[in-house]
MIRO-246973 format. One line per 10 residues: number of its first residue (from 1); for each residue x, y, z of N, C-alpha, C. Coordinates in nm, 4 decimals, decimal comma, m for minus. Atoms other than C-alpha are relative to their C-alpha. Example, Ala and Ser with C-alpha at 12.3 -4.5 7.8 and 13.67 -1.06 7.14 Angstrom:
# MIRO-246973
1) 0,0890/m0,1190/0,0000/1,2300/m0,4500/0,7800/0,0900/0,1200/0,0000 ~ m0,0820/m0,1190/m0,0060/1,3670/m0,1060/0,7140/m0,0770/0,1090/0,0730
# end
This chain:
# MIRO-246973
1) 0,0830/m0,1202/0,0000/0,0000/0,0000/0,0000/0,0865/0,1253/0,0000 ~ m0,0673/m0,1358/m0,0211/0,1223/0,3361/m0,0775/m0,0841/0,0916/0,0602 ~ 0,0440/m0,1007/m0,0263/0,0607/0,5970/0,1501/0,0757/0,1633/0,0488 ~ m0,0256/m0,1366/0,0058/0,0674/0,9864/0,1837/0,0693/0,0215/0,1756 ~ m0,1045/0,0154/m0,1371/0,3437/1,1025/0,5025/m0,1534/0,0389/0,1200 ~ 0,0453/m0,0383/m0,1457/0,1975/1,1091/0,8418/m0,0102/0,1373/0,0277 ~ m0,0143/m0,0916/m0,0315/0,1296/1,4460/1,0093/0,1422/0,0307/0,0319 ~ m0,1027/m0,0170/m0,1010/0,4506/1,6163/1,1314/0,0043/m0,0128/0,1624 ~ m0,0439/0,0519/m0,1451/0,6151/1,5022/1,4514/m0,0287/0,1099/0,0738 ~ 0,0149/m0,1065/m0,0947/0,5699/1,8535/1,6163/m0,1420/0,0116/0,0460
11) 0,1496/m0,0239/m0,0681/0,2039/1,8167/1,6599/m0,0137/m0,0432/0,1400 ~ 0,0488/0,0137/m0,1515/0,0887/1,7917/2,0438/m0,0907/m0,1559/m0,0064 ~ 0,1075/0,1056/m0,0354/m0,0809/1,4419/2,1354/m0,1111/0,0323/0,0132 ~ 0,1405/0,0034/m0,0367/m0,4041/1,3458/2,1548/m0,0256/0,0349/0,1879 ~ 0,0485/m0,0354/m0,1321/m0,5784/1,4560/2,4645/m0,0546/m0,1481/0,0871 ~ 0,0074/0,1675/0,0169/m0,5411/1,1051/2,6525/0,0529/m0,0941/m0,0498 ~ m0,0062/0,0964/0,0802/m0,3492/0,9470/2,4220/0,1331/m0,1047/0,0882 ~ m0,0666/0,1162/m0,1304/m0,1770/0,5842/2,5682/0,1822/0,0738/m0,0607 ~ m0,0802/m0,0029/0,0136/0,1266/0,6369/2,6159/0,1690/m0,0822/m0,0632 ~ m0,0805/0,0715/0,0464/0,4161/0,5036/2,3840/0,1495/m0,0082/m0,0286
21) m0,1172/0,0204/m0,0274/0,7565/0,3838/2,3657/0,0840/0,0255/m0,1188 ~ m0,0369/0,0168/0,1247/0,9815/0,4615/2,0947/0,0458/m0,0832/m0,0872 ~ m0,0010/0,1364/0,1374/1,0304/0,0900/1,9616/m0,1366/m0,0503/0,0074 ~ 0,1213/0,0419/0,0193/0,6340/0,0208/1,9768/m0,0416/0,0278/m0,1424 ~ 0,0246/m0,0078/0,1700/0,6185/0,1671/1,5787/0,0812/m0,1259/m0,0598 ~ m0,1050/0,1228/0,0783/0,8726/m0,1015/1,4765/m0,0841/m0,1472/0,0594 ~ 0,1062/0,0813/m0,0335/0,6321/m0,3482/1,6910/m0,1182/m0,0525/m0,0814 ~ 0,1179/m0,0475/0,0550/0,3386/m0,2499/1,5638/0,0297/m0,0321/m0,1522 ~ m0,0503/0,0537/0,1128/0,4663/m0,2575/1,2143/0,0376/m0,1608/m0,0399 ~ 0,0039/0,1449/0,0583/0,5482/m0,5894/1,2022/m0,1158/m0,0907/0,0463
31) 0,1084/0,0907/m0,0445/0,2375/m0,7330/1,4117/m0,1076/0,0248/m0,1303 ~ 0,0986/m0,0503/0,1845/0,0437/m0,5464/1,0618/0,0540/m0,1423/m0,1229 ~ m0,0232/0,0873/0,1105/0,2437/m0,7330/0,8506/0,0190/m0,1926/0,0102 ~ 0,0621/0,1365/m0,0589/0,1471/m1,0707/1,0301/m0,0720/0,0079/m0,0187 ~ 0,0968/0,0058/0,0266/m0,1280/m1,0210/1,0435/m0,1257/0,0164/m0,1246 ~ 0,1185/0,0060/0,1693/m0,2552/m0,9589/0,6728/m0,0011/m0,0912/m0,0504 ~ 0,0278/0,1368/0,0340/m0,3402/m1,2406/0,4781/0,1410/m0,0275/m0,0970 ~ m0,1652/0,0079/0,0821/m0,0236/m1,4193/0,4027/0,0414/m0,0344/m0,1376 ~ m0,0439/0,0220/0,1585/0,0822/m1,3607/0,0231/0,0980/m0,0078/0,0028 ~ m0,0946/0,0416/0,0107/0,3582/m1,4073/m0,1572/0,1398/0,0558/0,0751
41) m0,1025/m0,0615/m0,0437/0,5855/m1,1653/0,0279/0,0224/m0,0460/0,1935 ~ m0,0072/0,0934/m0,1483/0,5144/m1,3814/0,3648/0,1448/m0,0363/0,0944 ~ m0,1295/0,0540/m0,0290/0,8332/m1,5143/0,3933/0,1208/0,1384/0,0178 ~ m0,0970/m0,1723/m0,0506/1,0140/m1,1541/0,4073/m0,0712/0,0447/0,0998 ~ 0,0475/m0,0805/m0,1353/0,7985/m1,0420/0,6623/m0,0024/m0,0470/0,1364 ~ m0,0427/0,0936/m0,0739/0,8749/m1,3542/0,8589/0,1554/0,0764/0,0322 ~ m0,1287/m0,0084/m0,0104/1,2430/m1,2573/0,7924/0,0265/0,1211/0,0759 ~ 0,0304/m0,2318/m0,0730/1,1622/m0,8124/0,9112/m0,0330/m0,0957/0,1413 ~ 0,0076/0,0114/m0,1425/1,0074/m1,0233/1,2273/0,0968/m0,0174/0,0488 ~ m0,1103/0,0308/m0,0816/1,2960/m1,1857/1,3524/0,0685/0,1170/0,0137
51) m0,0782/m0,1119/m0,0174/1,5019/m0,8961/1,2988/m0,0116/0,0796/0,0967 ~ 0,0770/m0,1137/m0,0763/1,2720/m0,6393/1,4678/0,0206/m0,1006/0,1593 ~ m0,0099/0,0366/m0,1059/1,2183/m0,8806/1,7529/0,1017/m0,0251/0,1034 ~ m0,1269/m0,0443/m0,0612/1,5818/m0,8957/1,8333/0,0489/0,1156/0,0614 ~ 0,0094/m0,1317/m0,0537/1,5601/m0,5549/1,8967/m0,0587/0,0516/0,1300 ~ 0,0653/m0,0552/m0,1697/1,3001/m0,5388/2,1599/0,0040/m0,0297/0,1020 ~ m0,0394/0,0452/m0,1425/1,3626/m0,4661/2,4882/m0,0883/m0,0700/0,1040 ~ 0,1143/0,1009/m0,0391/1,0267/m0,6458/2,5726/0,0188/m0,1034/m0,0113 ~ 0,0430/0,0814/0,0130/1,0290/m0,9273/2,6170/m0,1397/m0,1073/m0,0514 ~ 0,0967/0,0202/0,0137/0,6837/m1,0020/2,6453/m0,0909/0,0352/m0,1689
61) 0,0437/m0,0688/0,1521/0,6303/m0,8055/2,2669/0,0799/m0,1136/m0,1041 ~ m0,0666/0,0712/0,0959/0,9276/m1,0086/2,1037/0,0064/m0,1547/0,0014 ~ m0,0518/0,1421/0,0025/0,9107/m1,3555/2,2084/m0,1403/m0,1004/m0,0523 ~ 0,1052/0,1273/0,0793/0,5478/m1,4423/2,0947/0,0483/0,0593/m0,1551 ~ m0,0932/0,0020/0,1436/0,6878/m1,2819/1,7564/0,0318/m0,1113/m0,0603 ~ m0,1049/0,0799/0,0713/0,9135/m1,5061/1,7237/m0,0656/m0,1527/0,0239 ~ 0,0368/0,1206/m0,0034/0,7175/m1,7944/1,8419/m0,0985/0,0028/m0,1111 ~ 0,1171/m0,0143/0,1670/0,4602/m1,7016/1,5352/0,0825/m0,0375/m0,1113 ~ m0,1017/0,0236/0,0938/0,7840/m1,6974/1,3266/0,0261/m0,1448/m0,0425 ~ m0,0438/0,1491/m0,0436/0,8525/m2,0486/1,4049/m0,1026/m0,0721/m0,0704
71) 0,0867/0,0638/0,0072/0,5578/m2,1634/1,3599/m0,0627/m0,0049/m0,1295 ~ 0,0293/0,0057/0,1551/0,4794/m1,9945/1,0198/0,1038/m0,0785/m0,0998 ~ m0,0878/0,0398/0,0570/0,8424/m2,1108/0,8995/m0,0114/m0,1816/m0,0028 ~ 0,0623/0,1587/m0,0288/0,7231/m2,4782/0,9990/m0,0843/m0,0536/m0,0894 ~ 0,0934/0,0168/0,0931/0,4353/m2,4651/0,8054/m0,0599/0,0320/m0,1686 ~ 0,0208/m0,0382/0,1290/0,3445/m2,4994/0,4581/m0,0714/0,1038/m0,0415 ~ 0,0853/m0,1298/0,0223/0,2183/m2,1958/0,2632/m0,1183/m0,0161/m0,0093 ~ 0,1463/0,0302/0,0176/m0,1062/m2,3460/0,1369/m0,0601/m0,0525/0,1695 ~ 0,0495/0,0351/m0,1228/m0,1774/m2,4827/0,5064/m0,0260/0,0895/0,0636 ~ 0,0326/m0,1337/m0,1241/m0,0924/m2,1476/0,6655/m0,0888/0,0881/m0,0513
81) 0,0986/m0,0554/0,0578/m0,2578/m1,9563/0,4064/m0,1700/m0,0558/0,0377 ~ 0,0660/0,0247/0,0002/m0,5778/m2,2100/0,4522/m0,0894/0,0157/0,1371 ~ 0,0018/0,0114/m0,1288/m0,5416/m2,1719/0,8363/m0,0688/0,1514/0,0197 ~ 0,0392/m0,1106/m0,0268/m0,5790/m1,7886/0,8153/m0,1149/m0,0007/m0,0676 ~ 0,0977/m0,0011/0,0419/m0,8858/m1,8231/0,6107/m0,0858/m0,0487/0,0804 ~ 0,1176/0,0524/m0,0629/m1,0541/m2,0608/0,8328/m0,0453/0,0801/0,1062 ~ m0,0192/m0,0539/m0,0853/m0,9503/m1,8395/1,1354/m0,0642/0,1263/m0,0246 ~ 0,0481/m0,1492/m0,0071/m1,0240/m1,4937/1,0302/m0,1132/0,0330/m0,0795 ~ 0,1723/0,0082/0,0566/m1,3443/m1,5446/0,7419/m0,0386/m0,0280/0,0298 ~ 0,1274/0,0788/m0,0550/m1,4905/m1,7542/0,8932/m0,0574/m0,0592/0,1034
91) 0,0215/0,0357/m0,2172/m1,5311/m1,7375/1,2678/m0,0338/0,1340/0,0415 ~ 0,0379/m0,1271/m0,0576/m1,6920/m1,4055/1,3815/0,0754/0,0469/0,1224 ~ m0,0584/m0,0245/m0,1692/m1,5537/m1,4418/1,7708/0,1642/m0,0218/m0,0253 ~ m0,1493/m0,0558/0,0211/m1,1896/m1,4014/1,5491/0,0369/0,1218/m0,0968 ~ 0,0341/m0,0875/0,1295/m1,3436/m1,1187/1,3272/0,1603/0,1233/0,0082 ~ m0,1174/m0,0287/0,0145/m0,9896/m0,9258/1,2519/m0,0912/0,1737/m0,0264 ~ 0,0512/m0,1328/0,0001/m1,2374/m0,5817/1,2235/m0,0476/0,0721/0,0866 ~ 0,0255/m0,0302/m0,1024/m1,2468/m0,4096/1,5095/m0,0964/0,0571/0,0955 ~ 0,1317/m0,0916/m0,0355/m1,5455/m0,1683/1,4951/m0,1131/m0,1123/0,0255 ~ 0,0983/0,0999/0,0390/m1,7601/m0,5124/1,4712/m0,0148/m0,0571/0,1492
101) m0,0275/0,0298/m0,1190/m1,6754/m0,5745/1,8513/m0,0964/0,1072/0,0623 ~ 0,0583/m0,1048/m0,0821/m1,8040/m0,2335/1,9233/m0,1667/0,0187/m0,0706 ~ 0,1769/m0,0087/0,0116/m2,1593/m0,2270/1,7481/m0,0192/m0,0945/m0,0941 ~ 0,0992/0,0943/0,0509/m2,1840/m0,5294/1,5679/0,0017/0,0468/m0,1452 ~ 0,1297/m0,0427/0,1530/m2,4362/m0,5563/1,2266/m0,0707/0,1415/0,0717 ~ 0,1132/m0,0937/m0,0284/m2,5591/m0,2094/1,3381/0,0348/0,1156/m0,1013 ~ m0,0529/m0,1269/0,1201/m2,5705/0,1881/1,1588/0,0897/0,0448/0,1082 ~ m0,0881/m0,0732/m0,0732/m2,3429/0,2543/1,4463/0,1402/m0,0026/m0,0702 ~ m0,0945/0,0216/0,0461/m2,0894/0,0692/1,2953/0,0528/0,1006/m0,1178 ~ 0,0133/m0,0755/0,1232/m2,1282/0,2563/0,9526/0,1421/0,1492/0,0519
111) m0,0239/m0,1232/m0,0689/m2,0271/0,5918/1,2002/0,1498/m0,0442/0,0417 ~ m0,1802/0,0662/m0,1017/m1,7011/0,3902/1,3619/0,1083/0,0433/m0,1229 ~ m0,1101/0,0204/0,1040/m1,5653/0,3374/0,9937/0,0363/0,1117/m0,0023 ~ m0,0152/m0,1640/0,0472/m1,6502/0,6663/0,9128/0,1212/0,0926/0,0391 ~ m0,0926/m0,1022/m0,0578/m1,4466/0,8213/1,1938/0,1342/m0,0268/m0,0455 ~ m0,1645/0,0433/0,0569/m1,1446/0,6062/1,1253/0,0271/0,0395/m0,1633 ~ m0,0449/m0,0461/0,1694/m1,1500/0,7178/0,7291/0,0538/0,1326/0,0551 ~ m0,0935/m0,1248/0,0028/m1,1206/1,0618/0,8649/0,1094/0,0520/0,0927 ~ m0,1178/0,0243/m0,0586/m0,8711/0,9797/1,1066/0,1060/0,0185/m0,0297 ~ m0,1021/0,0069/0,0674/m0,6423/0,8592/0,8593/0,0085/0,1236/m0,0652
121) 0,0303/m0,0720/0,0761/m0,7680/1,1171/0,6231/0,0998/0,1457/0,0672 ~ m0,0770/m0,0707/m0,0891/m0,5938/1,3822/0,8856/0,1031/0,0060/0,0048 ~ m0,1214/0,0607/0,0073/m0,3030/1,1966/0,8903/0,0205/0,0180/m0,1203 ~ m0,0990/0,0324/0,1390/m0,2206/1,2074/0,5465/m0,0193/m0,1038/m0,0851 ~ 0,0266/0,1027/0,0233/m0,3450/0,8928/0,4878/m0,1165/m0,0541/m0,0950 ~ 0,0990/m0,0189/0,1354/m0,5739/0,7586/0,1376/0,0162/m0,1869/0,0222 ~ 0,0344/0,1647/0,0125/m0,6999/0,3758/0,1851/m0,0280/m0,0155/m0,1272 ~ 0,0718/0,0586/0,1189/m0,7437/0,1712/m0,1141/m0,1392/m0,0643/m0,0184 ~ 0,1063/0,0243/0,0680/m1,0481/0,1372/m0,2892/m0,0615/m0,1591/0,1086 ~ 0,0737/0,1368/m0,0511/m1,0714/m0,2558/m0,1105/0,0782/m0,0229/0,1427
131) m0,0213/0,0681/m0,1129/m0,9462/m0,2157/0,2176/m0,1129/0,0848/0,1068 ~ 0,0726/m0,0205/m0,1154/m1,1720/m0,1449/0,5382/0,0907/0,0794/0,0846 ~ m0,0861/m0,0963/m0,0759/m1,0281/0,1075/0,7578/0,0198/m0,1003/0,1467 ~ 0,0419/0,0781/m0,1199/m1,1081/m0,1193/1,0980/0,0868/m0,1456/0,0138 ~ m0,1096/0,0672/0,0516/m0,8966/m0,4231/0,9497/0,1037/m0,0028/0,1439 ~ m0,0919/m0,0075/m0,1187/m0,6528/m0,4975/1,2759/0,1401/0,0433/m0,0552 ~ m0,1144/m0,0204/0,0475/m0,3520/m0,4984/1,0167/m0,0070/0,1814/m0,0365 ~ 0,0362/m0,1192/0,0888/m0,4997/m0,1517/0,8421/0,0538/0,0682/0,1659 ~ m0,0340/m0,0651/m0,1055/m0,4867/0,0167/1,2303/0,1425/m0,0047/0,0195 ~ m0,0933/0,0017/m0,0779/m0,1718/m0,1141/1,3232/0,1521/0,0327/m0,0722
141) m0,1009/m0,1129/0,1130/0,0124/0,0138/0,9728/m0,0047/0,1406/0,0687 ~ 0,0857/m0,1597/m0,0208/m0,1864/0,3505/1,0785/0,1303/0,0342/0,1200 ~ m0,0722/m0,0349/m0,0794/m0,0109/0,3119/1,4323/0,1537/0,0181/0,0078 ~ m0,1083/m0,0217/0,0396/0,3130/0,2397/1,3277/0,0561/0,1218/m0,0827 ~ m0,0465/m0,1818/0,0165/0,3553/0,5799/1,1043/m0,0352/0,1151/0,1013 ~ 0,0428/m0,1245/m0,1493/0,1657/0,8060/1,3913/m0,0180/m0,0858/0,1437 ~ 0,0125/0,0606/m0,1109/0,2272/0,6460/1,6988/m0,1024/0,0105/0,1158 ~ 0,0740/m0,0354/m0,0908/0,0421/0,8741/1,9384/m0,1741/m0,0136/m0,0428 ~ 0,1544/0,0113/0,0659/m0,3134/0,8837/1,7063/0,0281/m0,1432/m0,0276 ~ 0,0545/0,1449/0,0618/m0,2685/0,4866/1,6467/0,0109/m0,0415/0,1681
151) 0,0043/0,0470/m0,1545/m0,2046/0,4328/2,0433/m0,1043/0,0341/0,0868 ~ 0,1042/m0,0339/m0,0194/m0,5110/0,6026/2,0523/m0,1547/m0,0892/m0,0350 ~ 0,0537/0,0685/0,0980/m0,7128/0,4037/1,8472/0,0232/m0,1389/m0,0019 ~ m0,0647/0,0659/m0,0428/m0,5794/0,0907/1,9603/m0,0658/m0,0164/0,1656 ~ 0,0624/m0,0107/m0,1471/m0,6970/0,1803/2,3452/m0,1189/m0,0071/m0,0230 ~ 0,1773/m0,0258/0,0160/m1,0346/0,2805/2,2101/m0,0136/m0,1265/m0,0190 ~ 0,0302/0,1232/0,0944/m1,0513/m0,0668/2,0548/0,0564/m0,1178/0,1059 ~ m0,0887/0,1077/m0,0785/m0,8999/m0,2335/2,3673/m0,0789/m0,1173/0,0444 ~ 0,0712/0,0954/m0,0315/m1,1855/m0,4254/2,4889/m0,0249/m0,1321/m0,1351 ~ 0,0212/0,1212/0,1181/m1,2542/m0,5867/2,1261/0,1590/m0,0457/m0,0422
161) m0,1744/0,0544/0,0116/m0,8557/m0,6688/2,1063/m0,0249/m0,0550/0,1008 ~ 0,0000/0,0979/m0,0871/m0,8756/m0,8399/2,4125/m0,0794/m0,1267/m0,0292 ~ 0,1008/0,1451/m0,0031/m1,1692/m1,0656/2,3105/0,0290/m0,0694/m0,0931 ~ m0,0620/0,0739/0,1018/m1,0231/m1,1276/1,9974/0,1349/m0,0709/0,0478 ~ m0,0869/0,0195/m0,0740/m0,7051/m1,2015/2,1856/m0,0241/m0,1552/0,0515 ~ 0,0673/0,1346/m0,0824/m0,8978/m1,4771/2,3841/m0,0661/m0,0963/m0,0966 ~ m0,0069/0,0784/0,1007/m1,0415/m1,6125/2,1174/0,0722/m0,1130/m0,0522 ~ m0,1260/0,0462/0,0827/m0,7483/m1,6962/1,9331/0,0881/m0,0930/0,0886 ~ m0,0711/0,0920/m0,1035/m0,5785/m1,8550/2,2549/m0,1309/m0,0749/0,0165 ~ 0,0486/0,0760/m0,0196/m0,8812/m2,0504/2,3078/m0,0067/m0,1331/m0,1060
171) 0,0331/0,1180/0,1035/m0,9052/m2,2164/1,9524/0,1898/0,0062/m0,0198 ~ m0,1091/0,0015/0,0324/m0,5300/m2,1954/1,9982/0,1018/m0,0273/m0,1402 ~ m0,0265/m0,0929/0,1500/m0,4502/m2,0365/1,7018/0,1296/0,0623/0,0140 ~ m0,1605/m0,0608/m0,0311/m0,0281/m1,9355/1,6138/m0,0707/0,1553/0,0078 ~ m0,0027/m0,1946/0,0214/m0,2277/m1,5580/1,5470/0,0154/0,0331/0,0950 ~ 0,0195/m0,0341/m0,1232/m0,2724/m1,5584/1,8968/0,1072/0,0452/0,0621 ~ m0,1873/m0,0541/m0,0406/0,1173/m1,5067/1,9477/m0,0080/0,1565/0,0035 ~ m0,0094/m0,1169/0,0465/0,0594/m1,1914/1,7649/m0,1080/0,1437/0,0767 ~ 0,0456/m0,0777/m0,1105/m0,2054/m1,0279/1,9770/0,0380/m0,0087/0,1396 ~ m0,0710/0,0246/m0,0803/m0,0399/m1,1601/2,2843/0,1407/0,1279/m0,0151
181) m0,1315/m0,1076/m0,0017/0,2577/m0,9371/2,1643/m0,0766/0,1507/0,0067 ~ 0,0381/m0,1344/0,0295/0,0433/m0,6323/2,0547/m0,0810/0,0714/0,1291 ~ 0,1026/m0,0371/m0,1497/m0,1892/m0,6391/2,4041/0,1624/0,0260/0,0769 ~ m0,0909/m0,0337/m0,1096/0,1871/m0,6237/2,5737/0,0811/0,1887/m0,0716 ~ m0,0805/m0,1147/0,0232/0,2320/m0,3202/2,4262/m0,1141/0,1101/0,0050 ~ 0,1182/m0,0857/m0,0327/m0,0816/m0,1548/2,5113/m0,0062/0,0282/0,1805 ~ 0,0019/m0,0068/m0,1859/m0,1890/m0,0200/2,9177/m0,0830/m0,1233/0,0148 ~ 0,1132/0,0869/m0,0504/m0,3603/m0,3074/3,1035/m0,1165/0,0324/0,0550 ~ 0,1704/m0,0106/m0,0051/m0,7091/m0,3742/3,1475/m0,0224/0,0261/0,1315 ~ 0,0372/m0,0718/m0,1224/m0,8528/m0,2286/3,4349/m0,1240/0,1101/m0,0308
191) 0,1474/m0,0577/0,0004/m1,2327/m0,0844/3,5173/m0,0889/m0,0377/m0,1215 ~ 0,1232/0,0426/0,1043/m1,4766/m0,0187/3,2114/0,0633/m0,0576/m0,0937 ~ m0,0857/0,0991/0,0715/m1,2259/m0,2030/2,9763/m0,0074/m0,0975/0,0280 ~ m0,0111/0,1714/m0,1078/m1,2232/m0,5225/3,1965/m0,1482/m0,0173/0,0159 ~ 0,1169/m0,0596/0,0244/m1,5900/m0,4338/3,2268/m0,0481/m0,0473/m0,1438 ~ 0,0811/m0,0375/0,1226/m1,6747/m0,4014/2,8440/0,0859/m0,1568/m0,0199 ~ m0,0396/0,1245/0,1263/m1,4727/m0,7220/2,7364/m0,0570/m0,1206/0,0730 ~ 0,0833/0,1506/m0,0631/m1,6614/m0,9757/3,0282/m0,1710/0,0294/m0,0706 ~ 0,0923/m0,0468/0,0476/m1,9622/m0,7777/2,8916/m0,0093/m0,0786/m0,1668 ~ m0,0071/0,0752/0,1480/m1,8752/m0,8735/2,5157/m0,0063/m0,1351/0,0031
201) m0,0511/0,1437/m0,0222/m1,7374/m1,2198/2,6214/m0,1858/m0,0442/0,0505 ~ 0,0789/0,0850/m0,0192/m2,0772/m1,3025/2,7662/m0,1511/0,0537/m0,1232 ~ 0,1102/m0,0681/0,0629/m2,3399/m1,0945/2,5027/0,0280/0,0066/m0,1183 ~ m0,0670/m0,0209/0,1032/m2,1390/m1,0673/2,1799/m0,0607/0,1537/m0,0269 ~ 0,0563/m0,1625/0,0665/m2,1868/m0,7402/1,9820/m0,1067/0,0072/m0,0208 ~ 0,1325/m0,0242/0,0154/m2,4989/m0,5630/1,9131/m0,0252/m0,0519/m0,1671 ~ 0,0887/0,0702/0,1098/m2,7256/m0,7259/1,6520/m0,0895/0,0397/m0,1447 ~ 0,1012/m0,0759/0,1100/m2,9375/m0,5066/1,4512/0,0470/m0,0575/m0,1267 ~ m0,0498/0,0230/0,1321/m2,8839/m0,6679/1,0972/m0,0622/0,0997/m0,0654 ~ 0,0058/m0,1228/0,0783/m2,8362/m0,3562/0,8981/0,1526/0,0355/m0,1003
211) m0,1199/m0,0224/0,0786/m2,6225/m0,2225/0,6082/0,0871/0,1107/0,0972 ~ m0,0782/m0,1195/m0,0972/m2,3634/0,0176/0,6886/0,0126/0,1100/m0,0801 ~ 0,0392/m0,1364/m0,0147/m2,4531/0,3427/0,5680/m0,0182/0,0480/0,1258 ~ m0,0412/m0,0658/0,1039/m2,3531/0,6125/0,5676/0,1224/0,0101/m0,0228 ~ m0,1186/0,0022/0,0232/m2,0381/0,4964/0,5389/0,0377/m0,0306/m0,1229 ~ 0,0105/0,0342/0,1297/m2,0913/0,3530/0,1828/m0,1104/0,0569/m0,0610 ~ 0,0747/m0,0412/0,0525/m2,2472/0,4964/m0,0863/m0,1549/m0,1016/m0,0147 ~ 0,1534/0,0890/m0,0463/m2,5179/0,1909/m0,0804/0,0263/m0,1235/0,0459 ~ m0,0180/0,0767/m0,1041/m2,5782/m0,0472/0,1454/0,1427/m0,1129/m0,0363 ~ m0,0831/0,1080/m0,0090/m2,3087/m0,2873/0,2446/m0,0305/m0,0890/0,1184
221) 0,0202/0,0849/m0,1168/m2,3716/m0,5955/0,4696/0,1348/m0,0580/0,0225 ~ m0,0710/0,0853/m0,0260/m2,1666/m0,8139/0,6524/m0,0066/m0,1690/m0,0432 ~ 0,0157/0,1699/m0,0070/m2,1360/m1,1704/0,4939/0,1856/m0,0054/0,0441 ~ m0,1202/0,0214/m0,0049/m1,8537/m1,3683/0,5306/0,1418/0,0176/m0,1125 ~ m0,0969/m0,0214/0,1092/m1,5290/m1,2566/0,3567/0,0572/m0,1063/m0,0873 ~ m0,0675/0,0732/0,1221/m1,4153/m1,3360/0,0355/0,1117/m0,0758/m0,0026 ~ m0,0812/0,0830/m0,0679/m1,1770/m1,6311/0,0892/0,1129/0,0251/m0,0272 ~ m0,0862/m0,0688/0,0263/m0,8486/m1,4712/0,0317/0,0146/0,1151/m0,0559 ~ 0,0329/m0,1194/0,0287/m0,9820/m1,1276/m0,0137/0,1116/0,0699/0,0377 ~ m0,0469/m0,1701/m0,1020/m0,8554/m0,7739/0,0915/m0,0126/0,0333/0,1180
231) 0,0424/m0,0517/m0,1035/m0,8170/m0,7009/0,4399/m0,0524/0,0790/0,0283
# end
């Protein structure tokens, strides 16, 4: 994806925004490029992990990395490729879109995307035609060029990262390495966060089956994604 530069560095943080470390963009950056659906350039982004993960002074950030690394390098492409399909199209309670945690099939959702288009849009930033702004990889590109507005955005989204999180360790899934790393690089859960994700965990998202206008010019539903689509 080509995109337009980030705001300049001299801008003031968000009001609130989590606070971040200056190797969490190099983090972040590579948990994106795990996490998109693995094409042919898989195997280099395997190779950027290790690298990066050598680097961090986390532990807790670099060592499920590298245990994802392992695990993709183990496994055949068509298997891992078939694995992320089963995992992320086609299991809702591993839906890889984040706003879908926070309202579901509703027109709220429509409003979530919305904000995040003009988020980026702020930033400098021009999505392609077939990607979803909400996308876990799409955010965590976002965070990696603007650290403080993606550490933002990222917190907001903390409760549905956690459940997805759990998820993924329950059907013990290698992705699960990869949110395991990205939750250690976020603040811990504590009050309406801890709150909103036993809340999710026992109610799932809200229901309303509805398109998502007015975020698209006409309606768009949720089916299940196209089996090696566009994130």
């Amino acid at each position: 994806m080509k995109r337009k530069s980030p705001k300049p560095a001299g801008l003031p943080k968000a009001k609130g925004a989590a606070r971040t470390q200056p190797w969490h963009p190099s983090a972040w950056q590579v948990q994106s490029l795990l996490l998109a659906y693995p094409d042919d350039e898989f195997g280099r982004h395997l190779a950027l992990a290790r690298r990066v993960a050598d680097t961090l002074p986390a532990p807790a950030v670099a060592r499920p990395l590298l245990r994802f690394a392992a695990h993709a390098e183990q496994t055949a492409s068509a298997d891992l490729t078939a694995a992320y399909v089963a995992t992320f199209d086609h299991r809702k309670r591993c839906c890889p879109y984040l706003t879908y945690y926070a309202y579901g099939d509703t027109r709220k959702r429509g409003m979530g995307l919305l904000k995040l288009k003009q988020t980026y849009a702020a930033a400098g930033w021009r999505l392609a035609d077939d990607e979803l702004p909400d996308h876990l990889a799409v955010v965590l590109e976002f965070a990696a060029a603007d650290p403080a507005e993606g550490a933002r955005l990222l917190t907001e989204h903390r409760a549905g990262l956690e459940l997805l999180r759990l998820a993924l360790n329950d059907d013990d899934s290698p992705w699960a390495h990869l949110l395991d790393s990205l939750s250690a690089t976020l603040p811990a859960l504590a009050g309406d966060d801890r709150e909103a994700v036993m809340r999710l965990a026992a109610q799932g998202p809200p229901e309303e089956q509805v398109g998502l206008d007015p975020y698209a010019s006409s309606p768009v539903f949720l089916p299940d994604p196209v089996v090696g689509g566009p994130r």
